[in-house]
C-alpha positions as CSV (number, residue, x, y, z in Angstrom):
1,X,1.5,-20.7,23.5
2,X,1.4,-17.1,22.4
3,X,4.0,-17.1,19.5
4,X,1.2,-19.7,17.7
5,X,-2.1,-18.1,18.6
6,X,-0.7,-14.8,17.4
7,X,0.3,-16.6,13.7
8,X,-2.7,-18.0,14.0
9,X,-4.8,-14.7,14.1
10,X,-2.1,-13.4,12.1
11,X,-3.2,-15.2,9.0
12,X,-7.0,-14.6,9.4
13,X,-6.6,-11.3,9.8
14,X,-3.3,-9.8,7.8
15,X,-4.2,-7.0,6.1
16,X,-5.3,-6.8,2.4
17,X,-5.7,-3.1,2.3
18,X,-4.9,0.0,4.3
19,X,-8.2,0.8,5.6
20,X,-8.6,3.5,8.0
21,X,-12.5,3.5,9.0
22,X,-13.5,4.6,12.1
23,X,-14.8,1.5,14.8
24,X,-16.0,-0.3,16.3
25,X,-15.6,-2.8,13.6
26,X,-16.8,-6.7,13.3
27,X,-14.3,-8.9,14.5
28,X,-13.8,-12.4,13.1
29,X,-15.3,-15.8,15.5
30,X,-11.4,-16.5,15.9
31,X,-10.4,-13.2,17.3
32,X,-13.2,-13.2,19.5
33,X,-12.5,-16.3,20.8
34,X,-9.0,-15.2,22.1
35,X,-10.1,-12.8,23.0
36,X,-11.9,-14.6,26.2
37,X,-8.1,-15.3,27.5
38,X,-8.1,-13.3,31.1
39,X,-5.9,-10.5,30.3
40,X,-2.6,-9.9,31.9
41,X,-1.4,-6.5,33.7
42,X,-0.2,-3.6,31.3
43,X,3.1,-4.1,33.8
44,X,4.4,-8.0,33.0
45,X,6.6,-9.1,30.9
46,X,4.1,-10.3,28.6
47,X,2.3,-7.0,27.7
48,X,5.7,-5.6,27.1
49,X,6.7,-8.0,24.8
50,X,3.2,-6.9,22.6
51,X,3.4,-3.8,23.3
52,X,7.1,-3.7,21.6
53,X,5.6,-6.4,19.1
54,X,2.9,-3.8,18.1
55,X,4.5,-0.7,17.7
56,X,7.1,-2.6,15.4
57,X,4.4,-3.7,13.3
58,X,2.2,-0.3,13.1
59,X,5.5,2.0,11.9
60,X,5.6,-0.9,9.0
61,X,1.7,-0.4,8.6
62,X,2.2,3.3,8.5
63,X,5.6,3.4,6.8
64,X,7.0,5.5,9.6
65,X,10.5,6.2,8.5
66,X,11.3,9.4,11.1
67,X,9.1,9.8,14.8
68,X,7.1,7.8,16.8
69,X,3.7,5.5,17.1
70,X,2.3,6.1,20.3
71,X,-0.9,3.6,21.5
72,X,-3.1,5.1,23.6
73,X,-5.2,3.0,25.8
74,X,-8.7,5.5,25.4
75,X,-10.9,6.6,23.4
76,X,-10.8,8.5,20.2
77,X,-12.0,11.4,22.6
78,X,-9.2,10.4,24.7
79,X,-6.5,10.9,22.4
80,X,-7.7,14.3,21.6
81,X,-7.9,15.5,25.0
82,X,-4.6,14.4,25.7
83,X,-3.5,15.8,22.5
84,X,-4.9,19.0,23.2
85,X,-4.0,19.1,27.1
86,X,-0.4,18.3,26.4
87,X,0.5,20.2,22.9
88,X,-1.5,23.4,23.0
89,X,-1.2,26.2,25.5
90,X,-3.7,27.4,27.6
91,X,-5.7,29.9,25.3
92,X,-3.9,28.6,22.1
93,X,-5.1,28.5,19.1
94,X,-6.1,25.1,17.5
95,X,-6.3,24.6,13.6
96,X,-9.3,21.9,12.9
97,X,-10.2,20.9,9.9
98,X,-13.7,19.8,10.1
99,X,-15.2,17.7,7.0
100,X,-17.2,14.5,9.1
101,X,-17.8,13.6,12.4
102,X,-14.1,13.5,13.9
103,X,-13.4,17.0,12.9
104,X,-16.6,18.3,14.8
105,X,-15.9,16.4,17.9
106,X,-12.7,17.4,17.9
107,X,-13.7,20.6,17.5
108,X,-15.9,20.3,21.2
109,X,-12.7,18.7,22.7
110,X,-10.6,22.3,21.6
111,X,-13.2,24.6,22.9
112,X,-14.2,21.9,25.8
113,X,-10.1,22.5,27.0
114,X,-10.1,26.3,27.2
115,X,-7.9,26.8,23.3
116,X,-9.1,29.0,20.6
117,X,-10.6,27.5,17.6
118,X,-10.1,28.2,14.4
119,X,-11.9,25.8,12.0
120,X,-11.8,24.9,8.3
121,X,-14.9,23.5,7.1
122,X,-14.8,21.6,3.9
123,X,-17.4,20.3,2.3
124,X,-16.9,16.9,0.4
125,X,-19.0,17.2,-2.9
126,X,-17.5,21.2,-3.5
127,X,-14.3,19.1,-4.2
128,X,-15.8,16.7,-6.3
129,X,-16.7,19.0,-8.4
């Protein structure tokens, strides 16, 4: 059953362009509806299988010739605690460069987690220019 669902969804859903916008995003009626299948633990067979599935897929996605795709079950605010937390000393300085929403909040996360921040504001339409 899951090798067809998942060329199913596969086709409605394939990628045309590489767009990286920030969610939640619509999700097509077809997706939604599997998406009503009770899950299975993140520690069966199954979700192994995806898991290896999906991290194949995203260093194609992201042309990933050298390192690693990590998936991290959170939020975007998880991701950059844990980034913070686990790369960056106690005191350390962090680099941010703030031009939207991302940058500020991750800004909060730094200075949230004890590091030193050191931000680089750019504004969008003085590079336009």
């Amino acid at each position: 059953m899951y090798p067809e669902i998942v060329k199913e969804i596969e086709e409605i859903v394939k990628p045309r362009y590489k767009l990286f916008t920030a969610g939640p995003v619509a999700c097509f009626p077809e997706v939604l509806e599997v998406m009503k299948i009770q899950m299975f633990s993140h520690r069966s067979r199954e979700y192994q299988l995806i898991h290896d599935d999906t991290i194949y897929r995203l260093k194609n996605f992201l042309e990933v010739k050298n390192g690693e795709v990590l998936l991290f079950p959170s939020s975007g605010t998880g991701i950059m605690e844990a980034s913070i937390r686990n790369a960056v000393s106690p005191r350390g300085k962090v680099l941010v460069t703030i031009v939207g929403a991302f940058g500020k909040r991750y800004a909060e996360v730094v200075e949230k987690n004890g590091r030193m921040l050191e931000n680089l504001r750019i504004v969008i339409d003085e590079l336009t220019k």
